[in-house]
C-alpha positions as CSV (number, residue, x, y, z in Angstrom):
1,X,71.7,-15.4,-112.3
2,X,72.0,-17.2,-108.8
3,X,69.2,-15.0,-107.9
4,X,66.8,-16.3,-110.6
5,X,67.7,-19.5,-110.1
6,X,66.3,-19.1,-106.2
7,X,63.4,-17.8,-107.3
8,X,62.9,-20.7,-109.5
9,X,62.7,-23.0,-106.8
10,X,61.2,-21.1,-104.4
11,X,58.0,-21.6,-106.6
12,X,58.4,-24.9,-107.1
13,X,58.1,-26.1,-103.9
14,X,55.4,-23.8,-103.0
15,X,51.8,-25.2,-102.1
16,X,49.4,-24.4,-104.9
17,X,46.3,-23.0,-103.6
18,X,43.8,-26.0,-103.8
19,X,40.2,-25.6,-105.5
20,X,37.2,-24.2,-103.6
21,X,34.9,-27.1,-102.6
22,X,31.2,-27.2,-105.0
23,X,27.9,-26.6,-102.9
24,X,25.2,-28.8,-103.2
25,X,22.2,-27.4,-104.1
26,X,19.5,-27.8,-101.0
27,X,16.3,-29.4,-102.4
28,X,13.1,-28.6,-101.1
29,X,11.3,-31.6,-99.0
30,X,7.9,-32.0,-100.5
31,X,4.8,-31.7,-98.1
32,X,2.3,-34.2,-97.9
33,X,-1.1,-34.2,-99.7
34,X,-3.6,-34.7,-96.9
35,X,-7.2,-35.7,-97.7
36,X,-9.8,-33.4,-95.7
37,X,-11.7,-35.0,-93.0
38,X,-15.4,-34.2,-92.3
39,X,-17.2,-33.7,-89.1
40,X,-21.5,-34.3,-89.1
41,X,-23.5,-33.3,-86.3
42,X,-27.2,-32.9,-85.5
43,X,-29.2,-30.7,-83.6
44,X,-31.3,-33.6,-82.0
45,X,-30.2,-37.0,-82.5
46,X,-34.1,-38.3,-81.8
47,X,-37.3,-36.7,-83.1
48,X,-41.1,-37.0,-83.6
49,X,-42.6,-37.2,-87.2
50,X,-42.8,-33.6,-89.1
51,X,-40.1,-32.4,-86.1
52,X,-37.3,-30.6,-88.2
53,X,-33.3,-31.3,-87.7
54,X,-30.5,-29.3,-88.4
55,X,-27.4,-30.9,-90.2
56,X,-24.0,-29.2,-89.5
57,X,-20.6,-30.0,-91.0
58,X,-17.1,-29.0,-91.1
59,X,-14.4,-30.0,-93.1
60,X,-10.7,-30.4,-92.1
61,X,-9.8,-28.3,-95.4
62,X,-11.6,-24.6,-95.8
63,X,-10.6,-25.4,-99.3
64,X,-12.7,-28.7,-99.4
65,X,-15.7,-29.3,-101.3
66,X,-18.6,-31.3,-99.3
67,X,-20.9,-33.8,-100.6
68,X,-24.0,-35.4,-98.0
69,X,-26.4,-37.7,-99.4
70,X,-29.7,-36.2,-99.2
71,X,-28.7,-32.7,-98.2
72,X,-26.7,-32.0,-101.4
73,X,-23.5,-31.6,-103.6
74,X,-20.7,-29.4,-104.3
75,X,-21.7,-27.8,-100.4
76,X,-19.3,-25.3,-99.0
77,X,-16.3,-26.9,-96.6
78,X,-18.5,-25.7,-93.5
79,X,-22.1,-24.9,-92.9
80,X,-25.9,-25.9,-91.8
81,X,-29.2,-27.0,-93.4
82,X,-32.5,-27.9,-91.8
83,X,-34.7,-30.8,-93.0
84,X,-37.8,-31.9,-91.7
85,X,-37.7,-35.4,-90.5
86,X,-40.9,-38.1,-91.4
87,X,-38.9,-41.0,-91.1
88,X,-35.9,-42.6,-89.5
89,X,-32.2,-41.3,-91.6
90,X,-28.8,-41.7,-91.8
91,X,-26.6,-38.6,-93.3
92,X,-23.5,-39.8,-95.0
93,X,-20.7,-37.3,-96.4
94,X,-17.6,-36.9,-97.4
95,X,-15.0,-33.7,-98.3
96,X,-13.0,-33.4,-101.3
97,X,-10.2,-31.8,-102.0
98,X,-7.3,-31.4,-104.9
99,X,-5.3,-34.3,-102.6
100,X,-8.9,-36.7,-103.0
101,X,-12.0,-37.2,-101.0
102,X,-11.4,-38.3,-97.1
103,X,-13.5,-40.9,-95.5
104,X,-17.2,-40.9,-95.1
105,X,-18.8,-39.0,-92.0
106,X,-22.1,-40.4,-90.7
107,X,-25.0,-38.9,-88.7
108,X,-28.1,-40.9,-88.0
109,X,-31.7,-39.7,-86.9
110,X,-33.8,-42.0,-84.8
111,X,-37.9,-41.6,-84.9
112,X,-39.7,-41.1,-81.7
113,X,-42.2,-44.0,-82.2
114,X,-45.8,-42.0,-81.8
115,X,-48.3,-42.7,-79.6
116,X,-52.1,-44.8,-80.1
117,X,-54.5,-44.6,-78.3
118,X,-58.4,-46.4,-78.4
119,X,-61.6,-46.2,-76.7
120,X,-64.4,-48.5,-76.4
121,X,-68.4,-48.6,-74.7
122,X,-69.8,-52.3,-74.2
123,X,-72.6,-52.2,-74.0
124,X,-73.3,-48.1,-76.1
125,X,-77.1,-47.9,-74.8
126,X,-78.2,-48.8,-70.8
127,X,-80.3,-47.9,-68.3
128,X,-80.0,-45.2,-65.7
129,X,-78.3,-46.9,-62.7
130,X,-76.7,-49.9,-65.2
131,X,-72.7,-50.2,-66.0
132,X,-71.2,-50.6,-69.1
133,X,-67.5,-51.4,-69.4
134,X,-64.9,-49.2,-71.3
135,X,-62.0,-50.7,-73.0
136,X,-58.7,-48.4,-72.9
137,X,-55.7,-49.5,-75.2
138,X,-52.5,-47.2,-75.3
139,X,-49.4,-48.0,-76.7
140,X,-46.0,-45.2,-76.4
141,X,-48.1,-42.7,-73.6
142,X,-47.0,-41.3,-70.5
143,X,-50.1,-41.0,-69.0
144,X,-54.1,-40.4,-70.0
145,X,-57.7,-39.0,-68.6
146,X,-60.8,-40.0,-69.0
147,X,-63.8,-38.0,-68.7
148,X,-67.8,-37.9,-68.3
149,X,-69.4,-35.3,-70.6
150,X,-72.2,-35.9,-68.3
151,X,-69.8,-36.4,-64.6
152,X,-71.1,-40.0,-64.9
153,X,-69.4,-42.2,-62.4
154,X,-66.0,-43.9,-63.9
155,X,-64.1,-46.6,-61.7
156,X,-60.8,-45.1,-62.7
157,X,-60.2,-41.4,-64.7
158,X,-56.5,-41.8,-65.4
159,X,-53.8,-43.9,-65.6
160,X,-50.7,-45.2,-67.8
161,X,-51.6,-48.2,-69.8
162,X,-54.5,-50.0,-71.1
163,X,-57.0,-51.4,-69.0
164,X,-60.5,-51.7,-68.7
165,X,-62.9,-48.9,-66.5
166,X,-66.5,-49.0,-65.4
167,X,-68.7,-46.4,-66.1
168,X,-71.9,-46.2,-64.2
169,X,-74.9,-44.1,-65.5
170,X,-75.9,-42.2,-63.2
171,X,-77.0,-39.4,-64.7
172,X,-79.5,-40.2,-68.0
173,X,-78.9,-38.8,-71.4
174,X,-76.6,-38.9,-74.3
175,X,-73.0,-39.0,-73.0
176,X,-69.7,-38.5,-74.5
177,X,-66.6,-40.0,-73.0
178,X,-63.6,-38.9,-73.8
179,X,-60.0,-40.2,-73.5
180,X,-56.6,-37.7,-73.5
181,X,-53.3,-39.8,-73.7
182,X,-50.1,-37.8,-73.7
183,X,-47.0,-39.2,-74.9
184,X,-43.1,-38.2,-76.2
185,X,-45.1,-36.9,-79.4
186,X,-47.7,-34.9,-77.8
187,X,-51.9,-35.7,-77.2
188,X,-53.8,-37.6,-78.8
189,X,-57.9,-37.3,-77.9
190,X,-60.3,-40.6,-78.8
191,X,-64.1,-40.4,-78.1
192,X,-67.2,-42.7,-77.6
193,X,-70.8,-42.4,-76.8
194,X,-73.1,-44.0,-74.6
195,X,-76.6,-43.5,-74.2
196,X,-78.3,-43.7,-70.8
197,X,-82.0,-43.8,-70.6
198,X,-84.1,-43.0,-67.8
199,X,-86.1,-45.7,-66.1
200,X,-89.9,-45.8,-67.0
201,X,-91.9,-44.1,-64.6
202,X,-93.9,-46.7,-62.2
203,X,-97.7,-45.6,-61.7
204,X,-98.5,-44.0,-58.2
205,X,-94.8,-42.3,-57.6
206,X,-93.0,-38.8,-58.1
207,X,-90.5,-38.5,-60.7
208,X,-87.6,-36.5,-60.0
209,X,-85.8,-34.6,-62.5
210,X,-82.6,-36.5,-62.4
211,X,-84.9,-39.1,-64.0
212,X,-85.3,-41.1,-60.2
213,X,-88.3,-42.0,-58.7
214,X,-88.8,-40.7,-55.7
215,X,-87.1,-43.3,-53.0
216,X,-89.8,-41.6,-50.0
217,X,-92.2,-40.0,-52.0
218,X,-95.9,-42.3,-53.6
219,X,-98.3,-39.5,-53.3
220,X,-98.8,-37.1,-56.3
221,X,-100.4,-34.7,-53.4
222,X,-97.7,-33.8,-51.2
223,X,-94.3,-33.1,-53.2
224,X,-92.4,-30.9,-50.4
225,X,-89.1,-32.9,-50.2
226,X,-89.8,-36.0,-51.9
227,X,-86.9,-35.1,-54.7
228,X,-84.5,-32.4,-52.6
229,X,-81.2,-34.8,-53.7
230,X,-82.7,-35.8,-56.9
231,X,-82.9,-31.9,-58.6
232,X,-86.9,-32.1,-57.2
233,X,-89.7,-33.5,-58.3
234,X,-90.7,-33.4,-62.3
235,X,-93.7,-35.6,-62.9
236,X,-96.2,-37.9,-61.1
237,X,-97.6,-40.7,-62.6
């Protein structure tokens, strides 16, 4: 009985074994939805009308869809198209994806401003030996030439902007002048005519055959000499 009644209090006074503590169930922390950014470059930022540019893009997102004004929609998230250029442009883009559409990407083309270029004979018609004036007017050129279809004399055969040149006839017949201006956008060739007439003959001297008189020469009978600088003699009146 005594031995019971230890027993007894032995478990009364013993510590009960206290409940295991609950875990808390981690939750996952959500990532952010990122919109996709887009990069636009060009191949040449500054071009000549009819010269052709290449567009390239990438997207931040290889999932993204890609949308440029005047290139296209629904474009791949990275890639390339060529357009040819006739006027100044500005490519704008964007890239979409299941988060939204990022901010607009923008890529401008500038146009090379082409070169002009006139020529023009005051007076068109003169006499072997006269001058007539030629009126040059560039605008956008490096540089141009001028040149005598018949080597007629010209004060000045190139230069870089407009001015006026004298052109002496020289030589007679129907001449074509012709001006070459090169600029950022390549040649351009402009043309005019002048007509040089050869002086009438006077009587009792040797014509040469540039057209001349003879400047030593009045006798028809003796020839030898009278025209050797002139292309020699051609007539006698």
């Amino acid at each position: 009985m005594r031995a019971v009644i230890l027993l007894l209090l032995a478990m009364s006074v013993s510590p009960q074994t206290a409940p295991a503590p609950r875990r808390r169930a981690v939750r996952p922390i959500p990532t952010p939805c990122t919109r996709p950014t887009l990069l636009m470059t060009l191949s040449k930022t500054t071009v000549c009308p009819g010269e052709s540019v290449t567009v390239f893009w990438q997207a931040s997102d290889s999932h993204a869809v890609v949308s440029i004004v005047g290139i296209g929609g629904s474009l791949p998230s990275s890639g390339s198209k060529t357009v040819t250029i006739s006027s100044a442009v500005t490519y704008s883009g964007r890239a979409t994806n299941a988060c939204g559409s990022g901010g607009d990407a923008v890529a401008e083309v500038t146009l090379q401003q082409g070169g002009t270029a006139s020529l023009t004979a005051n007076p068109s018609s003169i006499q072997q030996g006269q001058s007539a004036t030629l009126t040059i007017t560039v605008t956008s050129v490096n540089n141009w030439t001028l040149a005598s279809a018949l080597g007629n004399s010209l004060s000045a055969s190139s230069g870089t902007g407009s001015r006026t040149v004298t052109y002496t006839g020289t030589r007679s017949g129907s001449d074509t002048i012709t001006l070459t201006a090169t600029g950022a956008c390549g040649s351009l060739q402009r043309t005019t005519f002048i007509t040089v007439s050869a002086p009438p003959p006077q009587s009792g001297n040797l014509r040469c055959c540039d057209g001349t008189l003879s400047p030593t020469c009045t006798s028809c009978a003796k020839k030898q000499g009278c025209c050797s600088s002139h292309g020699g003699v051609c007539g006698c009146t």
